[in-house]
C-alpha positions as CSV (number, residue, x, y, z in Angstrom):
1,X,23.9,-16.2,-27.9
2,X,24.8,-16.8,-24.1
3,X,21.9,-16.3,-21.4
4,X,23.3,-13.9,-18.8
5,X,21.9,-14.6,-15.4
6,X,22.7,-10.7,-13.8
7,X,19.7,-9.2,-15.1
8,X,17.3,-11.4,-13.5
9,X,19.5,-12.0,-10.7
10,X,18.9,-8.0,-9.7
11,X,15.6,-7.8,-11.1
12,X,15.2,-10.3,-8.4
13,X,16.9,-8.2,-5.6
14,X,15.0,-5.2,-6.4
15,X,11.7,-7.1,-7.1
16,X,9.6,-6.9,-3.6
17,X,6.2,-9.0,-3.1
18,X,4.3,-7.9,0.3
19,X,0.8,-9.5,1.9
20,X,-0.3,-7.8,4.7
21,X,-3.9,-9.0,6.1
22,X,-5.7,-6.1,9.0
23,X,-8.7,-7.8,10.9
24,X,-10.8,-4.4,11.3
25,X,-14.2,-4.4,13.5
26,X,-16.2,-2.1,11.2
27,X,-18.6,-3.2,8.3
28,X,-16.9,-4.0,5.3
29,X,-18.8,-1.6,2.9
30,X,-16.9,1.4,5.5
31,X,-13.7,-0.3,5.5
32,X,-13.8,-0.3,1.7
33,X,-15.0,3.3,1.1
34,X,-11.6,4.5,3.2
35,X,-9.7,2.6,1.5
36,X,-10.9,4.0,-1.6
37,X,-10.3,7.8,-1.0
38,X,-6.4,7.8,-0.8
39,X,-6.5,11.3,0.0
40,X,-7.7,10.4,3.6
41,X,-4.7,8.1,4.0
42,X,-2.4,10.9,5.6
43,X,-5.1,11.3,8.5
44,X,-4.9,7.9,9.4
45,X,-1.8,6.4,8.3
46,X,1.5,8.7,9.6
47,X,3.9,6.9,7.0
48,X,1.5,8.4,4.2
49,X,3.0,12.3,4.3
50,X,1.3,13.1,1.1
51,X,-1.2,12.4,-1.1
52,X,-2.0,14.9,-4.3
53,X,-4.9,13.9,-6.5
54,X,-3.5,14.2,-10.3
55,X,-7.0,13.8,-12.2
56,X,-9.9,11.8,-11.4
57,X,-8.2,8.3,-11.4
58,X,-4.4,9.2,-10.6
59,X,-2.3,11.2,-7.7
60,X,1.2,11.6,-6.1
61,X,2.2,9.6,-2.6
62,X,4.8,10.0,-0.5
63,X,5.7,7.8,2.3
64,X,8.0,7.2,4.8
65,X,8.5,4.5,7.7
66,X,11.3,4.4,9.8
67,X,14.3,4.2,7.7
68,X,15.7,7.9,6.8
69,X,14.4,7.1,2.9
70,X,11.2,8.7,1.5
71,X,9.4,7.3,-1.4
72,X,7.1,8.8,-4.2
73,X,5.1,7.2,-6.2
74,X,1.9,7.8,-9.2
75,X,-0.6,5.6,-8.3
76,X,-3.1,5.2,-11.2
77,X,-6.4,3.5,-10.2
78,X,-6.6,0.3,-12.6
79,X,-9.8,-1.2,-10.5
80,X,-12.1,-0.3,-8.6
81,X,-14.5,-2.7,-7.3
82,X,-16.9,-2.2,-4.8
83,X,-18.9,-5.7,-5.1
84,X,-15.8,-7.4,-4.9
85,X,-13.9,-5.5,-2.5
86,X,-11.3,-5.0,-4.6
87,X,-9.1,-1.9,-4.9
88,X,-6.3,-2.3,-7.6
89,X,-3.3,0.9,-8.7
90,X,-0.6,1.0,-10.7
91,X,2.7,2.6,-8.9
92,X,5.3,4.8,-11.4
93,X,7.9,6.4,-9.6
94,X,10.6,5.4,-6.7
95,X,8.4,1.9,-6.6
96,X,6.7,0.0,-9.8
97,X,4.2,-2.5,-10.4
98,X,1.2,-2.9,-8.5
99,X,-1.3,-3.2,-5.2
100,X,-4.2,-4.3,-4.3
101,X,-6.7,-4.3,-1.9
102,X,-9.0,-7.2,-1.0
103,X,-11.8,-6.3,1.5
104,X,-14.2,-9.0,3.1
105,X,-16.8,-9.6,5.5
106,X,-15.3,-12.3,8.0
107,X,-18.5,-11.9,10.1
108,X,-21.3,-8.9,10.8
109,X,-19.4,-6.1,12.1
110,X,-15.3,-8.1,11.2
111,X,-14.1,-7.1,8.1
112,X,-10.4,-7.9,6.3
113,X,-8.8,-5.4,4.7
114,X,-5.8,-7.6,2.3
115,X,-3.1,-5.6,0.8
116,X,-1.2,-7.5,-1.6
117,X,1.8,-5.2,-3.6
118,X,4.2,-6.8,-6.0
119,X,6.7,-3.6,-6.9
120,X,10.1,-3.2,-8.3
121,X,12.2,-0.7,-6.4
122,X,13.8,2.3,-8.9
123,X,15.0,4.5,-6.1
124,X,18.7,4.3,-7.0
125,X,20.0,4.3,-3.6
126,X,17.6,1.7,-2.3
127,X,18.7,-0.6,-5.5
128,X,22.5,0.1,-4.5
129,X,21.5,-1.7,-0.9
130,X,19.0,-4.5,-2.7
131,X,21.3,-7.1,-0.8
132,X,22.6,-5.8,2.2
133,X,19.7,-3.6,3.1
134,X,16.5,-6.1,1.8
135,X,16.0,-7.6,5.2
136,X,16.2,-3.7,6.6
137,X,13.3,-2.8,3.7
138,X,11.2,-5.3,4.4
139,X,11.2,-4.8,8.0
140,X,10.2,-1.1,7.3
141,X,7.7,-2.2,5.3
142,X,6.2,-4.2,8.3
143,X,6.3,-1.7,10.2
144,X,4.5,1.0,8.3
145,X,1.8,-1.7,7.7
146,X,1.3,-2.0,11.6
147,X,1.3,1.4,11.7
148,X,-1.3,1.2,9.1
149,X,-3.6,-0.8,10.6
150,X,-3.6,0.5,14.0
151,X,-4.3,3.8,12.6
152,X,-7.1,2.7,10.4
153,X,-8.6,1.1,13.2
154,X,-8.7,3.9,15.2
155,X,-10.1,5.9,12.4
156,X,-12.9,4.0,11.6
157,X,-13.3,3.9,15.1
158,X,-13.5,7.9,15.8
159,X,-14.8,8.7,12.3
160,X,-18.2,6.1,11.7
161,X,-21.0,8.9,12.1
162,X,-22.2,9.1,8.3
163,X,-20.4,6.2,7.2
164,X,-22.7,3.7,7.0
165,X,-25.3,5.4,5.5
């Protein structure tokens, strides 16, 4: 029997690993509590277009940054952890694999939010571009995490009244 590198070869083009680290002046307890309710995500994060609660612990996203591609995904909550900070789903769909949220207190008032998502893409047209286009997806992705932040910040922001009680 003869190993065949092209599996793991394009596992590894469509095989994406993102860190993405928002400094956020709110308390940590309110940055994690907005993290945790997805369905607010739309109202603060414009790449989020949709999110449709399934059952208690799932739901359906869909996102979009700037590239004319739209992805959906079922995100099933694996951890949720409110001592640690730690937010954890499983994606299903256009993306699989996993993300995670790490949330700390840098100082009274500072907080950092951590998203940390290691995904393999299915979306068959995004895995026909895995090599030209990676440099493309991963700058989209950048971009919808600025996007992210800014948004959140503003959110928490405009929306602490009740929050941190």
């Amino acid at each position: 029997m003869t190993d065949n590198p092209a599996p793991s070869l394009w596992s590894g083009l469509h095989r994406y690993r993102f860190r993405s680290a928002w400094e956020l002046s709110a308390p940590r307890e309110r940055v994690y509590r907005v993290l945790a309710d997805p369905r607010s995500y739309p109202v603060w994060w414009p790449e989020i277009r949709e999110v449709r609660q399934l059952d208690d612990r799932s739901g359906v996203m869909r996102f979009r940054s700037v590239l004319p591609y739209e992805l959906a995904v079922v995100a099933a909550e694996a951890r949720q952890d409110p001592l640690h900070g730690v937010l954890e789903a499983w994606l299903d769909g256009d993306l699989e694999g996993v993300t995670r949220w790490t949330v700390t207190a840098r100082s009274p008032g500072l907080t950092v939010a951590v998203f940390d998502e290691d995904v393999i893409v299915r979306k068959p047209l995004m895995r026909l571009l895995a090599l030209p286009a990676r440099p493309l997806f991963r700058a989209n992705h950048a971009l919808m995490m600025r996007s992210g932040r800014v948004g959140l910040a503003h959110y928490l922001s405009t929306h602490g009244i009740g929050l941190d009680q």
